[in-house]
C-alpha positions in Angstrom: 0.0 0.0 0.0 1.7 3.6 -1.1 2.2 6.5 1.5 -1.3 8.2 0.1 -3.6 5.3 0.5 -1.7 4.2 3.8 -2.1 8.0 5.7 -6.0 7.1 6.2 -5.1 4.3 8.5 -2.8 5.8 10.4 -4.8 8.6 11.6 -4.3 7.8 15.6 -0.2 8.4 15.0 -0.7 11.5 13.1 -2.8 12.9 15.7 -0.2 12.5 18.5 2.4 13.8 15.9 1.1 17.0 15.4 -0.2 17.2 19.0 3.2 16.6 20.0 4.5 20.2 18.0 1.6 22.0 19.1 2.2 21.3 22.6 5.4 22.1 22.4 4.8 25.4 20.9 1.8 25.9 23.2 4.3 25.9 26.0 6.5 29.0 24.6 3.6 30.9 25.1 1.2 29.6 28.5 2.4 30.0 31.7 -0.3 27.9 33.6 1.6 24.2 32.7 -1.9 22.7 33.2 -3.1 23.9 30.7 -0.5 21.9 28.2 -0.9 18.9 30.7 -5.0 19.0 29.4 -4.2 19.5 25.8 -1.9 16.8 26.0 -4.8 14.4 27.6 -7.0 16.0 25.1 -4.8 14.9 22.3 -4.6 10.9 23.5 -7.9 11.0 24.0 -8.8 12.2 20.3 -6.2 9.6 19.4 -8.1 6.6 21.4 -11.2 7.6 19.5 -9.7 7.2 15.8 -8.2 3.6 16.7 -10.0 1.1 14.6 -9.9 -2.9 14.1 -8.0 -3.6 10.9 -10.9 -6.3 9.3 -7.6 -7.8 7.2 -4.0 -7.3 8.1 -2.9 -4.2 5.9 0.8 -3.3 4.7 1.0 0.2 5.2 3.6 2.5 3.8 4.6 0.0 1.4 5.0 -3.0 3.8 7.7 -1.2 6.4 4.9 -1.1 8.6 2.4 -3.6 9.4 -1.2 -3.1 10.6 -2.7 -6.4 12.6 -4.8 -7.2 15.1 -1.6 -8.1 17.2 -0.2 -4.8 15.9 -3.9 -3.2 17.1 -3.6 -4.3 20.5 -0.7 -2.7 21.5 -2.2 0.6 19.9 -4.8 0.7 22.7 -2.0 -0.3 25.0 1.0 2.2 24.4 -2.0 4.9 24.2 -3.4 3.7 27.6 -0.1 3.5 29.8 0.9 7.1 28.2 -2.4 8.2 29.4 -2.4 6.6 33.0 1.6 8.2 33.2 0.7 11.4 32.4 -2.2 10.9 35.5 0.8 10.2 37.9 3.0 12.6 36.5 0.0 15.6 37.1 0.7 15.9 41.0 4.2 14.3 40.9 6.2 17.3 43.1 9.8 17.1 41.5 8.0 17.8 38.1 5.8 20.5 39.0 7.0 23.5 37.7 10.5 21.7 36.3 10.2 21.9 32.2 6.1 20.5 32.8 5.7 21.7 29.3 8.6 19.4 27.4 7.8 16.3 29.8 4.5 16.0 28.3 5.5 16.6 24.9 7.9 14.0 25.0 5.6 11.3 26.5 3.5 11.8 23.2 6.3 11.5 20.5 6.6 8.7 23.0 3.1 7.0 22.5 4.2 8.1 18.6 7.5 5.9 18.9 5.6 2.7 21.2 3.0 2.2 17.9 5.9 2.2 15.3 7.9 -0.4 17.5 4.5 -2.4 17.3 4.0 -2.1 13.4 7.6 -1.8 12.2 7.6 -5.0 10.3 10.9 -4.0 8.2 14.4 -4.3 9.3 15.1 -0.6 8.9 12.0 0.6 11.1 12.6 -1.8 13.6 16.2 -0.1 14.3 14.9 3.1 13.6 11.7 3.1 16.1 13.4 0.8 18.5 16.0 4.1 18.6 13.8 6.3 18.7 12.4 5.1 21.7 15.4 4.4 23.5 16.3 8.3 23.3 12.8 9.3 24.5 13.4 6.7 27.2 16.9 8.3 27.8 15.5 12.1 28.0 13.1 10.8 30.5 15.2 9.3 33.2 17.3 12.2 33.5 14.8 14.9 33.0 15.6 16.0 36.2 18.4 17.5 35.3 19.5 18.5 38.8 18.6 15.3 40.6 22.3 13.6 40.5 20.5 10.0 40.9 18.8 10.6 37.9 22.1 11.8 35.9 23.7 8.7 36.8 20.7 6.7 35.5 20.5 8.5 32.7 24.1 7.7 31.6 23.8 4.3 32.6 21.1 4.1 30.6 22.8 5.7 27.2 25.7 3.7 27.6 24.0 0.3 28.1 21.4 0.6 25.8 24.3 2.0 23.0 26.1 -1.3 22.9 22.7 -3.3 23.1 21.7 -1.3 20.0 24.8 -1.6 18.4 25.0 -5.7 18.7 21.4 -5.8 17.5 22.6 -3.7 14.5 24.9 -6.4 13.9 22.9 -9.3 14.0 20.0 -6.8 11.2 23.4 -6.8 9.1 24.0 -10.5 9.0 20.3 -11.0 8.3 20.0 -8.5 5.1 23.6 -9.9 4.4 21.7 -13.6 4.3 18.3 -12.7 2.5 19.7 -9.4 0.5 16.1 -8.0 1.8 15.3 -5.9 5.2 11.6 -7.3 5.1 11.1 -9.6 7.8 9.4 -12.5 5.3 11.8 -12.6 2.7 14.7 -13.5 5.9 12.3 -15.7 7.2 12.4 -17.7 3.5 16.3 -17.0 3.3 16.6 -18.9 6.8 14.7 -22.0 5.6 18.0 -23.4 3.6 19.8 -25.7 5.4 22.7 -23.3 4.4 21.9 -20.5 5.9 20.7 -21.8 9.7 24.1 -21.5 11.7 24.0 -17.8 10.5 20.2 -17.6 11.5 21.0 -18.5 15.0 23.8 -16.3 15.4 21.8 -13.1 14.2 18.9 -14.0 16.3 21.1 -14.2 19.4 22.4 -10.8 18.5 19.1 -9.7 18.1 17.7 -11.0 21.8 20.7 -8.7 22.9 19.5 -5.8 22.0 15.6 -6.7 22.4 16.7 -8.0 26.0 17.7 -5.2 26.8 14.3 -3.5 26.4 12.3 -6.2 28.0 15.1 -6.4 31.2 15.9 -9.7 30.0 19.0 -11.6 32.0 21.7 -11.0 31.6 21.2 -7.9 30.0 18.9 -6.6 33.2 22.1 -5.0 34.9 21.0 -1.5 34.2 16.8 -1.5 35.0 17.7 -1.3 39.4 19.5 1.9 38.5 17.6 3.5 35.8 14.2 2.6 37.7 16.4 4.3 40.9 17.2 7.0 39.7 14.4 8.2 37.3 11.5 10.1 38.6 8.8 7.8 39.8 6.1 8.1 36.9 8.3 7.7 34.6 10.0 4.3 36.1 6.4 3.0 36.7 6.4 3.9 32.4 9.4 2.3 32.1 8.6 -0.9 33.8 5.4 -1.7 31.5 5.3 0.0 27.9 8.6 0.2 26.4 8.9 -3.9 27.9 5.6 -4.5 26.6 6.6 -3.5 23.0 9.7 -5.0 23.3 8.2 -7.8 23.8 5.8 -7.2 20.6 8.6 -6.6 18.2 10.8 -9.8 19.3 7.2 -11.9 18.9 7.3 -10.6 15.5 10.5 -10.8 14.5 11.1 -14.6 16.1 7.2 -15.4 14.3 7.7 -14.3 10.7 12.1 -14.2 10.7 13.5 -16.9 12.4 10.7 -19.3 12.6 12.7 -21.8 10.6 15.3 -22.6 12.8 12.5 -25.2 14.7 13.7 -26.0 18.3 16.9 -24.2 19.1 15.1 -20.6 19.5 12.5 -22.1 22.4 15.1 -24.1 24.1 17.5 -20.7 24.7 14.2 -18.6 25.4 13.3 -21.5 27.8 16.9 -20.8 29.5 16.8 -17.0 29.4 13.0 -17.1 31.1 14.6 -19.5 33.8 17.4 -17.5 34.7 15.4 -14.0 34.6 12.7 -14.8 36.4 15.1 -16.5 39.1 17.8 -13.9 38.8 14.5 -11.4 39.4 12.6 -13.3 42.3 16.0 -14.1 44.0 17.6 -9.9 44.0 14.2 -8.8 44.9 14.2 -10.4 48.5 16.9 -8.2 50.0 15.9 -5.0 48.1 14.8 -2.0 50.7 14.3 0.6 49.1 10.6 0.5 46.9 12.0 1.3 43.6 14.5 -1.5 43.1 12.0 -3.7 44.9 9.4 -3.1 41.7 12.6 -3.3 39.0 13.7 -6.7 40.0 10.0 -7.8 40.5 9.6 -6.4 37.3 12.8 -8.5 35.7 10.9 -11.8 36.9 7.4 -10.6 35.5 9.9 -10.4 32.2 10.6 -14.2 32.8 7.2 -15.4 32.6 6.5 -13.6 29.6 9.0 -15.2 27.8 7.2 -18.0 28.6 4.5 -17.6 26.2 7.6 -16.7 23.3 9.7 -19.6 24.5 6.7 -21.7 23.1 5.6 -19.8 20.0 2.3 -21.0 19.6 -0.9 -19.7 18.9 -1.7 -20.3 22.6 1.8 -18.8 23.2 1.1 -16.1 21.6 -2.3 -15.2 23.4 -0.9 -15.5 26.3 1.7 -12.9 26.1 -1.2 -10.5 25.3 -3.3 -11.3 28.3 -0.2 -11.2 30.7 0.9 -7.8 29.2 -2.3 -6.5 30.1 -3.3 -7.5 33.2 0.6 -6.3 34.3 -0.2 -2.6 33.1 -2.9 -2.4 34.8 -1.2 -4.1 38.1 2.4 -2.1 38.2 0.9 1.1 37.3 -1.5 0.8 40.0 1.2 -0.1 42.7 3.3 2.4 41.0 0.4 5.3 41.8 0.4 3.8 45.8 4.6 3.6 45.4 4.0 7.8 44.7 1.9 8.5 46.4 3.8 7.3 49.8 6.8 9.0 48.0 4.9 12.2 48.3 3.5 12.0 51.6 6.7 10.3 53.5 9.4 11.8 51.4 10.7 8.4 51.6 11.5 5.8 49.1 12.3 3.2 51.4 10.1 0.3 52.1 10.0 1.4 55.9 7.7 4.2 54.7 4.5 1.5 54.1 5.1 0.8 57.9 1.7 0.9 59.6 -0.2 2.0 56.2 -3.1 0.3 57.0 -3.8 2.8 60.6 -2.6 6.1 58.3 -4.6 5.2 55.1 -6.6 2.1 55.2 -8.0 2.2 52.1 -4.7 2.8 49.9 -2.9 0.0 51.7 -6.2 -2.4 50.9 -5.4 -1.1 47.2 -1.8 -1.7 47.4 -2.6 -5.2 49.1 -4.3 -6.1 46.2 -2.1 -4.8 43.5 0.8 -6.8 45.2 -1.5 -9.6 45.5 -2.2 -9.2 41.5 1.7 -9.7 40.8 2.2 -12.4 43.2 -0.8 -14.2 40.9 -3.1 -14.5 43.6 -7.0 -15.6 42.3 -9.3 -13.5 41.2 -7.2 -11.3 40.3 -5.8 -10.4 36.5 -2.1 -11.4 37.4 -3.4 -15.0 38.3 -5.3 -14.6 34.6 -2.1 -13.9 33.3 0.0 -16.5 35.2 -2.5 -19.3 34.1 -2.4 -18.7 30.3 1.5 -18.7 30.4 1.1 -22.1 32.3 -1.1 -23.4 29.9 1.0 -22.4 27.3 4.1 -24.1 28.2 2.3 -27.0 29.8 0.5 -27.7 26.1 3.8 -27.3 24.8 5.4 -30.0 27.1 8.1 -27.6 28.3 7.7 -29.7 32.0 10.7 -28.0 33.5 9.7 -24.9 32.4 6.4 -24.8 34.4 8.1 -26.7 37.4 10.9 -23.6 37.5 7.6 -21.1 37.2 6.1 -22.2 40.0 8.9 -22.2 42.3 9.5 -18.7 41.3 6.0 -18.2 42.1 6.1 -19.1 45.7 9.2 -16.9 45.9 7.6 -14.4 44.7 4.7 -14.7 47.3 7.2 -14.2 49.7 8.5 -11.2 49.1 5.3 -9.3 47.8 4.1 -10.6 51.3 6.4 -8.9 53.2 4.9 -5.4 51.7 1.3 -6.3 53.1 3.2 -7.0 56.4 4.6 -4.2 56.7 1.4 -2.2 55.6 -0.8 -4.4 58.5 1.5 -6.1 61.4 3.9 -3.0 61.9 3.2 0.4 64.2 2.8 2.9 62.1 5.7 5.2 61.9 3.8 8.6 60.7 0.6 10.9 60.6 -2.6 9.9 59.2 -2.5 10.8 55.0 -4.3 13.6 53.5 -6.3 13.3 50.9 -4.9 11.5 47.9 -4.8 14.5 44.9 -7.5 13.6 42.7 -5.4 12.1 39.7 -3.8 9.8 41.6 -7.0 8.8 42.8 -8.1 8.3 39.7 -5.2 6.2 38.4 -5.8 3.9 41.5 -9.6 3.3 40.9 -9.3 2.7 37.6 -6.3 -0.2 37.9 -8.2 -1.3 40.7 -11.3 -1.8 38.9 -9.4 -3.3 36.0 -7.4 -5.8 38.2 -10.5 -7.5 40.1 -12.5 -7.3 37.1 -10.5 -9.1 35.0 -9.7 -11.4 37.6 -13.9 -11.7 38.5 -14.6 -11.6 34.8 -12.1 -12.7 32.4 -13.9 -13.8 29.8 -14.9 -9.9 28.9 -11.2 -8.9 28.6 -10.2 -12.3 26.6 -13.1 -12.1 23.8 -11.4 -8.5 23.1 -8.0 -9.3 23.5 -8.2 -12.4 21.4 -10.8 -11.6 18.7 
């Protein structure tokens, strides 16, 4: 399909690109920031309401781009968490009056670059969205430009994801090199002859470098504790769910359509990596104190049972992913919006500052209780949802072991999403009763709570959308 006939089905993107520019320029010339905060809602909003089911797949801008239902879903879900971040960020303190006007400028070139990741379905666009999100991501983590935790982070950040990107480039070279093509079907044929296999395998491994690095895969997790550290709260609790979540989307796609040939050698090293990452995750995150770290490494295993569903590659597989990925926005943000708002009442980012926050605010820590419950796959709540289609994914696929290591991890994890809910119920409070919550962080929590007992209470709503 040509750029002309491909523009009318890609209204949603152009409607956060030119909101973008206007917001920016808005800002020159406002000095009440909320006012760019609500044209920037406004503009996501408008953007939600032009998003349409593609009836057939469509090749847009002459196939670098590719318009599915898979492609569809995680329109609705880069739009949402931008939406549900910008909520957090509205009465985040360290932002307030600090730049307000680029922060939410850059979150929707950021929504922009999160639906090109999901489309990109040429070798070329892959790189060049997968950058272009990376420097967003960059921008973001040290937007506070004073906060020295957040410089560090932000460097940390460049210099990680750099190499990441630059092994991933490699591995894109070897497969054009193969196939002669940047189209993700024509390497997928390429790879087929017996010939060309051992150089399949070693592009795909350099290509779940520099994916693994977006989805905090291990080994290549070392930087997400630091980054998540250092970066102001909203946009770690960003961090943590969309640009993983479309990481995610684009390795699907790339190990689906381009290295589907290579048969079993792909599941059996994505079996290892989701092993060792949700292990390396559930393990760190017993010791961690302070809240931030605590939700990166729980957020490196969540990783691991994701790749559960790709280890398998399956239609069931496949699903699976898409109902775990969702029920997980919903979840982290909504322990996120509790994680600030006891930043902002405490001034603390420790895990002592949930001490006794069942006698100051009984009804966040019932909230908080249940988000933690959510991760920790407790039924009937979405995470269990979530946890039960990746078992039922690897357990059709007979990957035993895989399931047995799971589970384990999942009693780990209990344990330490436990100890937060003892803290919050069995420990003296050690501070005054909380004010009122401000209203959008109120909102934020409502609405993830409503999501993560509903779907929980009443899946099959969520599934016949996600899977139609």
């Amino acid at each position: 399909m040509n750029t002309v006939e491909s523009l009318k089905y890609f209204i949603p993107e152009l409607i956060l690109l030119v909101g973008a520019f206007f917001v920016f320029t808005i800002d020159f010339f406002v000095k009440n920031k909320r006012i760019v905060s609500g044209l920037t809602l406004l503009t996501l909003t408008l953007s939600l309401c032009f998003v349409k089911q593609p009836e057939t797949a469509l090749p847009l801008f002459y196939d670098f781009f590719h318009l599915d239902n898979f492609a569809h879903f995680f329109r609705y879900f880069a739009l949402i968490a931008v939406f549900i971040t910008l909520l957090l960020s509205y009465s985040y303190t360290p932002i307030r009056n600090q730049y307000e006007g680029e922060f939410y400028g850059l979150f929707l070139f950021m929504a922009f670059a999160l639906i090109l990741v999901a489309t990109a379905n040429n070798l070329l666009m892959i790189f060049l969205s997968v950058e272009f999100l990376s420097l967003l991501s960059y921008l973001l983590v040290g937007f506070l430009k004073n906060d020295r935790k957040a410089k560090e982070a932000a460097i940390k950040y460049l210099l990680f994801g750099s190499v990441c990107s630059a092994i991933m480039l490699y591995g894109m070279s070897l497969a054009y090199g193969a196939s002669g093509s940047l189209e993700l079907s024509t390497i997928g044929n390429t790879f087929f002859f017996a010939p060309f296999k051992p150089l399949a395998l070693v592009a795909m491994l350099f290509f779940l470098v520099g994916l693994g690095f977006k989805i905090s895969m291990a080994p290549f997790h070392m930087w997400a504790p630091d980054v998540y550290e250092g970066a102001p709260t909203p946009v770690t609790a960003f961090l943590s769910v969309a640009p993983k979540a479309l990481g995610f989307a684009i390795l699907f796609r790339i190990m689906a359509v381009g290295f589907l040939s290579l048969g079993r050698p792909p599941s059996l090293i994505l079996t290892a990596l989701s092993m060792l990452t949700m292990t390396l995750g559930n393990i760190t995150a017993i010791s961690q104190n302070n809240m931030k770290r605590f939700l990166a490494y729980s957020s490196i295993a969540q990783a691991g049972y994701i790749l559960m569903g790709l280890a398998v590659l399956s239609k069931l597989g496949k699903e699976s992913i898409l109902i775990y990925l969702l029920a997980y926005l919903f979840t982290n943000l909504g322990a996120f919006a509790v994680a600030i708002l006891v930043e902002e009442k405490t001034g603390n980012e420790d895990l002592a500052a949930f001490s006794g926050l069942s006698q100051r605010s009984p009804v966040t820590a019932a909230m908080m209780a249940v988000f933690l419950l959510s991760l920790a796959g407790i039924p009937p709540l979405a995470g269990f949802i979530g946890k039960y289609y990746v078992f039922a994914a690897a357990l059709q696929a007979k990957f035993i072991m895989l399931a047995v290591i799971a589970a384990i991890n999942s009693v780990v994890a209990a344990y330490y999403y436990f100890r937060i809910v003892r803290l919050m119920y069995l420990t003296p409070a050690s501070g005054p009763v909380f004010s009122a919550a401000p209203k959008s962080i109120t909102v934020v929590l409502c609405l993830t709570l409503v999501v993560v007992l509903a779907m929980g209470i009443f899946p099959s709503f969520f599934l016949d959308r996600i899977l139609s």
